[in-house]
N, C-alpha and C positions, 0 to 999 in steps of 0.2 A: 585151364582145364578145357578139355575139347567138347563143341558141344555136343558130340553125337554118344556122351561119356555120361550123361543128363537124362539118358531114356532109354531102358533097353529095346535091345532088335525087335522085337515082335510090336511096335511103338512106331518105328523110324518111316514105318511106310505110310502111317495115319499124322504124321505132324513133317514139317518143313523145315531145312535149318533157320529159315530166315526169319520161321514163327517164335523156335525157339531166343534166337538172338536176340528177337526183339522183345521176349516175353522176360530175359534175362536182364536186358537194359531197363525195362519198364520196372520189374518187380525187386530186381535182385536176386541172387542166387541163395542168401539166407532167407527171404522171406517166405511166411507161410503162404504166401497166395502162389510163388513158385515151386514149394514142394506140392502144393494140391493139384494145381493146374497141368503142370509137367514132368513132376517125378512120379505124380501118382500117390503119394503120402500121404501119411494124417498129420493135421497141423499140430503144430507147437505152442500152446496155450502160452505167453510170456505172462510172470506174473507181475508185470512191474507194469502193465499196458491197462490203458481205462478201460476200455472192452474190449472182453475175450475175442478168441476168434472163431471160436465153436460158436460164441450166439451168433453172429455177423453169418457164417455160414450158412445156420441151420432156418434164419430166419428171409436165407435166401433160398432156400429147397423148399421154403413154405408157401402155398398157396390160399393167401389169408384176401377175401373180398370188403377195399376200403366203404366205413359205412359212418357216416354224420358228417357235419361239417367239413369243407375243405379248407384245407392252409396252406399257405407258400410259405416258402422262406426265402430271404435273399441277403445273399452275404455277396458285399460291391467290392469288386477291385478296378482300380485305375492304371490302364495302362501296364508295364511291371512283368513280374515273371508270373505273378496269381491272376486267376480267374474270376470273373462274378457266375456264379453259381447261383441257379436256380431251384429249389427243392420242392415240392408237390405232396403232402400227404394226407389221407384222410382216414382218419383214425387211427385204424389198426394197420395201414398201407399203405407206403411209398406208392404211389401209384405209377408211375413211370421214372425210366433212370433220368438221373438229375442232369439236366441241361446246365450247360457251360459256353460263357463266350472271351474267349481272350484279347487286349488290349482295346477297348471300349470304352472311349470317356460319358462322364455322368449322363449327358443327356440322352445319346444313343442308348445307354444302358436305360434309361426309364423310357424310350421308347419300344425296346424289347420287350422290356413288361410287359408294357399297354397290349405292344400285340399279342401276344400269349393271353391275356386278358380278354381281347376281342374275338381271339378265333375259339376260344373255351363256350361253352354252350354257358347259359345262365346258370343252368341246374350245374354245372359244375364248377362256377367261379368261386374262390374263395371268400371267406367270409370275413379274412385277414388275410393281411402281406405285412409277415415281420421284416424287417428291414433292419440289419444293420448298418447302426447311426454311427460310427466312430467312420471320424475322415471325411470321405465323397459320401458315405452312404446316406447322412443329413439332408444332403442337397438332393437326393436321389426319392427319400421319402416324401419331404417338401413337398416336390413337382408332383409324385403319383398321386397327395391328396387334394391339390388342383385341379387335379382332369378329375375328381370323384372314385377315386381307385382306394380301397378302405387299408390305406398303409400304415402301420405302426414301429415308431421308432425303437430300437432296445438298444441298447448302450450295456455291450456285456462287459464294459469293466465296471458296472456299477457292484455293490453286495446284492448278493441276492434278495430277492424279494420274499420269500419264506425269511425266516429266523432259521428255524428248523432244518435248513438246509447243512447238508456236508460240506457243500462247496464253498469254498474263501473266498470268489465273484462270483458273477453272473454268468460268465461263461464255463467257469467251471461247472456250475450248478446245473443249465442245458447239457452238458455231454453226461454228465450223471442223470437226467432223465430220461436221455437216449437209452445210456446204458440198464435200467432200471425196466424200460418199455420194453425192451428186445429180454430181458430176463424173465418175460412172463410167459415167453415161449409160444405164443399167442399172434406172434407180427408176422408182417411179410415186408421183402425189402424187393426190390424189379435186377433182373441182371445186369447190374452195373458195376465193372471192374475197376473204374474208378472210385466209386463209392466205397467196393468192399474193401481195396487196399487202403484208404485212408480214414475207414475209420477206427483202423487198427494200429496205426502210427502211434497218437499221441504217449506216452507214458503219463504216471501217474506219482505225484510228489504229497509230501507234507506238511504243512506251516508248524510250528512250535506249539500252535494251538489245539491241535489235532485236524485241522479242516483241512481239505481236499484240494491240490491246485492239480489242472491238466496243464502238461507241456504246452510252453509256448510255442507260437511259429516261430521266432527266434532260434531257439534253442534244438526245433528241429529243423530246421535248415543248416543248422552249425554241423551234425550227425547224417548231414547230405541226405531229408528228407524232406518232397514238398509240402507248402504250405496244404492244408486238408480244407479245401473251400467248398466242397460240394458235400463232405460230413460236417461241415458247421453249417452250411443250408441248412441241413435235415436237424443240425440245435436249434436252432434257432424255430422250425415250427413247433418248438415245443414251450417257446417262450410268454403264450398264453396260458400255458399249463394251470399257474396257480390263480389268476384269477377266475380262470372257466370255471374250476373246481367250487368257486364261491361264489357263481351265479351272477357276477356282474362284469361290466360290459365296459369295456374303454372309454373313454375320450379321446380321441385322436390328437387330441392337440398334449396332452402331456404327457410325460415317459411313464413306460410299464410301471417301473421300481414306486413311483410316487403314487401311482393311484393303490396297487396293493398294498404297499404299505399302509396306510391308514384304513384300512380293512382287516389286518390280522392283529 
């Protein structure tokens, strides 16, 4: 299809072919982020998707100021086609779009931290750095809690740490809290097009038991979708969720799952 076929005339003089092409290659030409951005349409809710793509939107048209503690997230990739993704939020607000660095082995990656760390004023440093532990990410939390940088391991293939939970792991359990935060219509997310497109990727399955799996990266990569590493950043600062909720307070030294659990 031609792209000038994509947008009508009274359009063509305020966008570029080469924005469109690229906005084409980036998104897709089925995707909702390319009927909103460039055809001008209203999205296409899929019901088969963990979260909508009305919340993702509307909680990017929202003007919500973050207030209590700050949290990072960091989901580590080595080297590869994925990113290590950075995510920043405090409360109720992404505070800025989620930093990403491509091809970065472990220690260079924990030295990115650090500096993000150093150039953050006090009053805004967090108060956690969830760290995804599967792989390099181990080695990555390790080193931050040496230099004194308050890092926490989460291992989201462990089961969730609730019972109560829908989700069949841990990782499925984080994108249902996402999805759950952004449903209270209350959030705000920063203009970040990599974010909005990927957190509307994964689809959504079910185990025999009734419990809740989100699409693997596997399995979206096989459907020629990238891995979402800068929407599992933003799962993962939710991965203090349920012990905040109960007033106590980590150890650094043992995983999320073991200390909640002997608390619920």
């Amino acid at each position: 299809r031609d792209w000038s076929s994509d947008v009508c005339s009274s359009d063509l003089r305020r966008v570029s072919k080469d924005w469109i092409e690229e906005k084409r290659e980036q998104w897709g030409i089925d995707s909702n982020a390319y009927r909103i951005h460039v055809l001008g349409e209203f999205p296409l809710d899929e019901e088969d998707t963990v979260i909508p793509v009305h919340l993702v939107e509307s909680a990017i048209l929202r003007d919500v100021k973050g207030w209590g503690p700050v949290v990072w997230g960091v989901d580590v990739a080595r080297f590869g086609s994925d990113a290590t993704a950075l995510c920043k939020r405090q409360g109720k607000a992404v505070t800025e779009p989620v930093r990403v660095w491509n091809k970065r082995d472990t220690m260079e990656v924990v030295g990115i931290i650090k500096n993000e760390w150093d150039i953050t004023s006090p009053v805004n440093r967090p108060t956690d750095i969830f760290v995804d532990s599967i792989g390099v990410g181990g080695g990555v939390g390790d080193r931050l809690r040496e230099m004194g940088l308050p890092a926490l391991d989460v291992n989201v293939s462990e089961l969730p740490a609730n019972p109560a939970s829908k989700g069949d792991r841990l990782r499925d359990d984080l994108w249902l809290q996402v999805r759950d935060w952004m449903a209270g219509r209350d959030v705000s997310l920063p203009q970040d097009e990599r974010l909005r497109t990927e957190l509307v990727i994964p689809q959504i399955f079910y185990t025999s038991t009734g419990a809740i799996k989100v699409e693997s990266k596997d399995r979206m990569r096989s459907r020629g979708k990238k891995s979402p590493n800068t929407a599992d950043s933003l799962c993962l600062t939710f991965a203090g969720a349920a012990a905040g909720s109960m007033g106590k307070r980590f150890d650094r030294k043992q995983s999320i799952k073991r200390q909640i659990k002997g608390i619920i």
